[in-house]
C-alpha positions in Angstrom: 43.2 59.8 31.3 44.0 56.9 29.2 46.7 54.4 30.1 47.3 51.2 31.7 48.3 51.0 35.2 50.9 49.3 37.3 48.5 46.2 37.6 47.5 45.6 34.0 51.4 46.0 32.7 52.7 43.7 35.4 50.1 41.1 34.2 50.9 42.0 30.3 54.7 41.9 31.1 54.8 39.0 33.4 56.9 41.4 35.8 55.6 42.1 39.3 54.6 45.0 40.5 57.4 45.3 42.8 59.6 44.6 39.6 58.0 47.4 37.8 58.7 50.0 40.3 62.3 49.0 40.8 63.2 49.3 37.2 61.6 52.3 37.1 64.0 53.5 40.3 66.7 52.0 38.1 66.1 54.3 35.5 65.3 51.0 33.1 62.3 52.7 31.6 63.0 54.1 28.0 60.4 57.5 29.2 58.9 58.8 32.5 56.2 56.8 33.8 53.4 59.5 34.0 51.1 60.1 36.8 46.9 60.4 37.1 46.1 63.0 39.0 45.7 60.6 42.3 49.4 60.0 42.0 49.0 56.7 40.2 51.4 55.6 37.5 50.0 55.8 33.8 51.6 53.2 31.4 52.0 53.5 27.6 52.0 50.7 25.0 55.8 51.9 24.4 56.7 51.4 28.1 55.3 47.9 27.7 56.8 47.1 24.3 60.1 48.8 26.0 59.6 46.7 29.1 59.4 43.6 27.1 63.1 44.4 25.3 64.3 44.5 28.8 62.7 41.2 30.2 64.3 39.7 26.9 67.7 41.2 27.6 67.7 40.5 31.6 66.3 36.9 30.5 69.3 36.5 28.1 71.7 37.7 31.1 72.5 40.9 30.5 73.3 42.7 34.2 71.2 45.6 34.6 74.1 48.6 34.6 74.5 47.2 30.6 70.5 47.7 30.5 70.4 51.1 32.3 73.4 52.1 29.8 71.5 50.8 27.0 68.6 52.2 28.2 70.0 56.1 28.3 71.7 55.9 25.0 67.8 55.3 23.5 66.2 57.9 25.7 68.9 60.2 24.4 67.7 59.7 21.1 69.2 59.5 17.6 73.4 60.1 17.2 74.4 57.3 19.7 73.6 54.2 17.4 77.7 53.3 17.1 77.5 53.3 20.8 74.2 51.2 21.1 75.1 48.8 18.6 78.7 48.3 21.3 77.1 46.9 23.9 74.3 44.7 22.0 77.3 43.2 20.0 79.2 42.8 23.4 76.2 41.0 25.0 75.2 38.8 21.9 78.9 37.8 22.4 78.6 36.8 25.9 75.1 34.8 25.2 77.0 33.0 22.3 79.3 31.8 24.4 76.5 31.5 27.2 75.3 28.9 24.6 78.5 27.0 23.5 79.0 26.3 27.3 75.0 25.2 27.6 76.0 22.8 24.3 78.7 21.0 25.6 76.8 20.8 29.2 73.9 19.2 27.2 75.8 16.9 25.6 77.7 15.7 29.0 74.5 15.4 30.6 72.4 13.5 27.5 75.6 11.2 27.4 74.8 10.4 30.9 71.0 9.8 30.6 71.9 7.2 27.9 74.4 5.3 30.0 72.0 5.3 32.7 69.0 4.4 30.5 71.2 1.3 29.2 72.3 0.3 32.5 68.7 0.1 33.7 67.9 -1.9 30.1 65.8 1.1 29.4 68.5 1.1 26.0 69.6 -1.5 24.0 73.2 -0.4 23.8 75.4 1.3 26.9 77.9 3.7 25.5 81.2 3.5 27.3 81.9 6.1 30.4 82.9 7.2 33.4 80.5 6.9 36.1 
């Protein structure tokens, strides 16, 4: 039987095994993981191309009920785009503002690095502050 198995995609995904099997309890998994006929689980190159959409989406903060939702309007197939496209707007909304509040941290915190840096000399000029 060809396939990959639960070793080879959590090395491919950078997922652990453990991670692999709860996602598929989660119902994360875009198709049934198949089974050899020792019981073993049989990965596809879709799982693993679907598996890396989710790592991407759970690395960009979305919660895993939005995932699972997401991840049942695909397995349903074709006539629930309108509702996929809701909640991948609705996220990229929440990482947008994810990344305004990341912005204005960055610039607090390289304000403070120059300050620092020109109290130690390590700058020729100290921009005014608070401590």
């Amino acid at each position: 039987m060809s396939g990959l198995s639960i070793g080879q995609v959590a090395e491919r995904t950078g997922l652990s095994v453990h991670t692999l099997r709860f996602y598929e309890r989660e119902g994360l998994l875009a198709q049934p993981v198949r089974r050899g006929a020792a019981g073993h689980r049989v990965y596809e190159e879709d799982d693993v191309d679907w598996l890396g959409v989710c790592v991407r989406l759970r690395a960009s903060g979305m919660p895993l009920p939005d995932i699972r939702r997401y991840t049942e309007l695909v397995r349903a197939g074709q006539g629930n785009e309108a509702e996929r496209l809701e909640v991948l707007r609705e996220h990229r909304e929440r990482v947008l503002a994810r990344m305004r509040e990341l912005d204005e941290s960055l610039k607090l915190i390289t304000h403070k690095v120059a300050v620092y840096e020109g109290r130690l000399g390590l700058r020729d000029e100290v921009p005014d502050c608070a401590p």
